[in-house]
N, C-alpha and C positions, 0 to 999 in steps of 0.2 A: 777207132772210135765209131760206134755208129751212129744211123743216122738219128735217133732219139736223143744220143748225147749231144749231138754236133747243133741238133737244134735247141738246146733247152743252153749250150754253152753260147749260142749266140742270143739269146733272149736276155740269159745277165748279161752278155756285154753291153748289150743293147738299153738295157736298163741302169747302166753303171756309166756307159754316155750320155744319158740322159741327166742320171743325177751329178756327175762329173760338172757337167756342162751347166746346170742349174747354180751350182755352187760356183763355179769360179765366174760364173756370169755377175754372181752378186757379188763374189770379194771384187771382181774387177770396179763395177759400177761406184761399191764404198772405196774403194781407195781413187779412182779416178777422181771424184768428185769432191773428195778431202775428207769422205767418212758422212758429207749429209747425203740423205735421199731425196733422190728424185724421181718419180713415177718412169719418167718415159723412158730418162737414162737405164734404169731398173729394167724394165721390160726389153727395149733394144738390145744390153749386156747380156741377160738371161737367153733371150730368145736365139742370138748368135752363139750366145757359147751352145746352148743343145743341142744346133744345128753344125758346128763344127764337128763336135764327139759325134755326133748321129752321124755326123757323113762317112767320116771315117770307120764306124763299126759297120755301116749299108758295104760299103766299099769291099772291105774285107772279107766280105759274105758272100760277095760278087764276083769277086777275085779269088779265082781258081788256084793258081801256079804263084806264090811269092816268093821273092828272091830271100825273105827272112824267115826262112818255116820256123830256125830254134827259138826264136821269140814267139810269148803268147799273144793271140789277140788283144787282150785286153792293155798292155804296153805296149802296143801301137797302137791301138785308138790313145791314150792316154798323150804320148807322144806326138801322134800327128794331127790330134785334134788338137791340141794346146797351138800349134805352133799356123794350123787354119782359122784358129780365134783371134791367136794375132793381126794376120790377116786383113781379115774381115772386122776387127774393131780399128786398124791404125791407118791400114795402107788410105783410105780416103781422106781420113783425115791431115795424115801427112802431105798428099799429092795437092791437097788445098791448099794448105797450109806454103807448102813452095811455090804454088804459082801465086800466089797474092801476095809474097814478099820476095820473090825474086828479086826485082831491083832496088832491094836494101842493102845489095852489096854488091855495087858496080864493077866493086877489084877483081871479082872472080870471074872468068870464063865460064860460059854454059856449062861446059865439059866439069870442070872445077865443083860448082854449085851443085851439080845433079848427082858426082862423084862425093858431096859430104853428105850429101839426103840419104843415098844408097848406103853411106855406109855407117850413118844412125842407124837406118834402117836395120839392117843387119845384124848388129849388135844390140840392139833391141829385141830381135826376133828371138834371137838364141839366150838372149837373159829370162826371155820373159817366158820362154818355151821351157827353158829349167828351171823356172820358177813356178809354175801353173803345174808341172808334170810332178813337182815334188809333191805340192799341194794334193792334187789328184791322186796321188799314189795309194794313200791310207783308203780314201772311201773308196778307189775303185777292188784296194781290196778287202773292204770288209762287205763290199757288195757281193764279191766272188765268195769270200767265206759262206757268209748269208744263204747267198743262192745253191752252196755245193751243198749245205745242210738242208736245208727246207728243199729244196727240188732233189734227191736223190733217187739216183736209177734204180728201177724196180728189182728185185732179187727177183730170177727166173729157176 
């Protein structure tokens, strides 16, 4: 590949995390909230998911040596930026969420209580990372279509 390709293929990625990340920021935001809107919700959802997908396609562009060459770019941003949105939309709100109701259930051991969060958590992560990554899948490839058409390498 050269280097004309390698940059015009990380600009659609780059573009396809953006719009990635736009999109599921707002399915997140309407389904979080029961389907009404709310500005800030909106913007906070949006703004984290761009910033997920973005991190991960900067990442990959950064990153020399991967241990996954047979996969393309663009399913692993789609992949590990869904599962950075998780992240970044639950873990806070989770970790509140446990310390302000901790002793609503005296029967349990620290060890116990922290061991049923971890493993919400978890199982959350991996539903909601195949479920964002499936969503994702269609626009990030009709963005690559998009982009392989409209941006084609020059005949020499």
């Amino acid at each position: 590949m050269t280097h004309t390709n390698a940059k015009r293929d990380w600009l659609i990625d780059l573009l396809g995390a953006l719009v990635c990340g736009f999109l599921i920021g707002a399915f997140q935001q309407r389904t979080a909230d029961s389907g009404e809107f709310f500005w800030n919700s909106f913007i906070r959802c949006v703004l984290l998911g761009m910033a997920s997908y973005s991190i991960v396609a900067l990442l990959l562009l950064a990153w020399r040596s991967r241990p996954l060459l047979r996969l393309p770019n663009w399913l692993l941003i789609i992949v590990f930026g869904s599962g950075i949105f998780y992240f970044a939309i639950h873990l806070v709100d989770t970790l509140t969420y446990a310390m302000k109701f901790r002793y609503t259930q005296p029967e349990l051991s620290t060890f116990q209580y922290v061991f049923s969060y971890v493993q919400e958590f978890i199982v959350g992560l991996l539903f909601v990372t195949v479920m964002d990554s499936v969503l994702a899948l269609p626009i990030m490839g009709a963005i690559h279509y998009l982009g392989e058409k409209a941006f084609r390498p020059k005949a020499q």
